[in-house]
C-alpha positions in Angstrom: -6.5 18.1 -4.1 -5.5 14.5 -2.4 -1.8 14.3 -1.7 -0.3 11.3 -0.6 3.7 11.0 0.7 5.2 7.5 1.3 8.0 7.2 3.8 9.5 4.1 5.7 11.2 2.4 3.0 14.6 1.1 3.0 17.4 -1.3 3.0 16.9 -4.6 5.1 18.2 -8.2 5.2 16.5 -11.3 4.2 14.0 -11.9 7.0 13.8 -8.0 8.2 10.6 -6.2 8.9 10.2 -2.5 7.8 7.2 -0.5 8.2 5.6 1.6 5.2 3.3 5.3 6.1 1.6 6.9 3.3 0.2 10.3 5.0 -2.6 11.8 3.3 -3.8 15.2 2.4 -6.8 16.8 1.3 -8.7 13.5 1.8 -9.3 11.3 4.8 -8.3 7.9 4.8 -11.0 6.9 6.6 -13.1 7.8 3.3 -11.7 6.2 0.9 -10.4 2.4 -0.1 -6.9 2.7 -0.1 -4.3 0.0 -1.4 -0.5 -0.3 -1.5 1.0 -1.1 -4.4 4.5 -2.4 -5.4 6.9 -2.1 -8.9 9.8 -3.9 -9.2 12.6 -3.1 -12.3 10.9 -4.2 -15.7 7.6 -5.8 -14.3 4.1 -4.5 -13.8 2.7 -2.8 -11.1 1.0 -5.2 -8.3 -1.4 -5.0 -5.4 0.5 -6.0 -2.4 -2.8 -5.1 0.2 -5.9 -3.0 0.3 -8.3 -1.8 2.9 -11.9 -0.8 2.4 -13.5 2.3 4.6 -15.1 -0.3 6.7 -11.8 -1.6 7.6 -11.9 -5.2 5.7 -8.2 -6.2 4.5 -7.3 -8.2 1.4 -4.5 -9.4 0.8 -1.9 -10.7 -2.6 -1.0 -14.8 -1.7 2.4 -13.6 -2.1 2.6 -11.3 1.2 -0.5 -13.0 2.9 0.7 -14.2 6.4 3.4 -11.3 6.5 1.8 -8.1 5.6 -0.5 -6.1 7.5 -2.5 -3.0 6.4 -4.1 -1.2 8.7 -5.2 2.7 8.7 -5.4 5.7 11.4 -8.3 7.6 10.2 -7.1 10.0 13.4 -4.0 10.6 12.0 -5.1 10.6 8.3 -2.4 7.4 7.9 -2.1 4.8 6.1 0.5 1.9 6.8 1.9 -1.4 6.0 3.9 -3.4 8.5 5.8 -5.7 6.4 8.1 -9.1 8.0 9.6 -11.9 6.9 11.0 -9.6 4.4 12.5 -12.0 1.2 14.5 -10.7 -1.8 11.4 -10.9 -4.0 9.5 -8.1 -2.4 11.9 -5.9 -3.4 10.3 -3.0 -5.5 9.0 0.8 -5.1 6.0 0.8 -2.9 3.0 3.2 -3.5 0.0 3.7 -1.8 -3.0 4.9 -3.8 -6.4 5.8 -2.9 -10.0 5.3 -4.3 -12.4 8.3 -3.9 -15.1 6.1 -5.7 -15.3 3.2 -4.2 -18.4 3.6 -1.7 -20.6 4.9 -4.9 -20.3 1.5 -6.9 -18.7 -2.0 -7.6 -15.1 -1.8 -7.9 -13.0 -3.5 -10.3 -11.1 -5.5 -7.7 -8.7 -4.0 -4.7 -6.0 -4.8 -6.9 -6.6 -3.0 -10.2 -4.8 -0.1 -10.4 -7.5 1.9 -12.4 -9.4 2.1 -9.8 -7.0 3.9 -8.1 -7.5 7.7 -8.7 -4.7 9.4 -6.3 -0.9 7.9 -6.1 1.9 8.7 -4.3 5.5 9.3 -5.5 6.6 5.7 -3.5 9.4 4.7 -1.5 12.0 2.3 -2.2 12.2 -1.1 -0.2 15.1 -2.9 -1.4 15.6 -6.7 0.6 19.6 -8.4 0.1 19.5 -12.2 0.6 
């Protein structure tokens, strides 16, 4: 069974950085496509960033420019480096993995039914 626990959220000003982990379990990272996610109070769920098992990024236009997702197949990590934190980006951040990706087209990085494992999230909360 494929676990995922975020961690790294938090409380930061208006132009703070924070750094998001999403440690994985019973999968490797390096094995499957893997997003993160974000949900703010009363909206949908979003794709902030996804990274395919060959390493290519992609990216909302919202967070392009100050989000970075990377992996450490080593340590079985997932992470996203976040700066230039604004007010908007506040939400619960999940990351989610795709064990079906490398048998067939997906839907798009950012549709969450293609998603088949989620973590619980972590809060990143940004004051102005």
């Amino acid at each position: 069974q494929v676990h995922l626990v975020e961690s790294g959220g938090g409380s930061v000003q208006s132009g703070g950085s924070l750094r998001l982990s999403c440690a994985a379990s019973g999968a490797t990272v390096g094995s499957f496509c893997m997003g993160w996610f974000r949900q703010a109070p009363g909206k949908e769920r979003e794709g902030v960033a996804g990274i395919e098992i060959d390493g290519y990024t992609s990216y909302a236009d919202s967070v392009k420019g100050r989000f970075t997702i990377s992996k450490d197949n080593a340590k079985n990590t997932l992470y996203l480096e976040m700066t230039s934190l604004e007010p908007e980006d506040t939400a619960m951040y999940y990351c989610a993995a795709d064990s079906l990706c490398r048998y067939g087209p997906r839907l798009g990085w950012y549709a969450t039914d293609e998603y088949n494992y989620w973590g619980q999230g972590t809060q990143v909360t940004v004051s102005s």
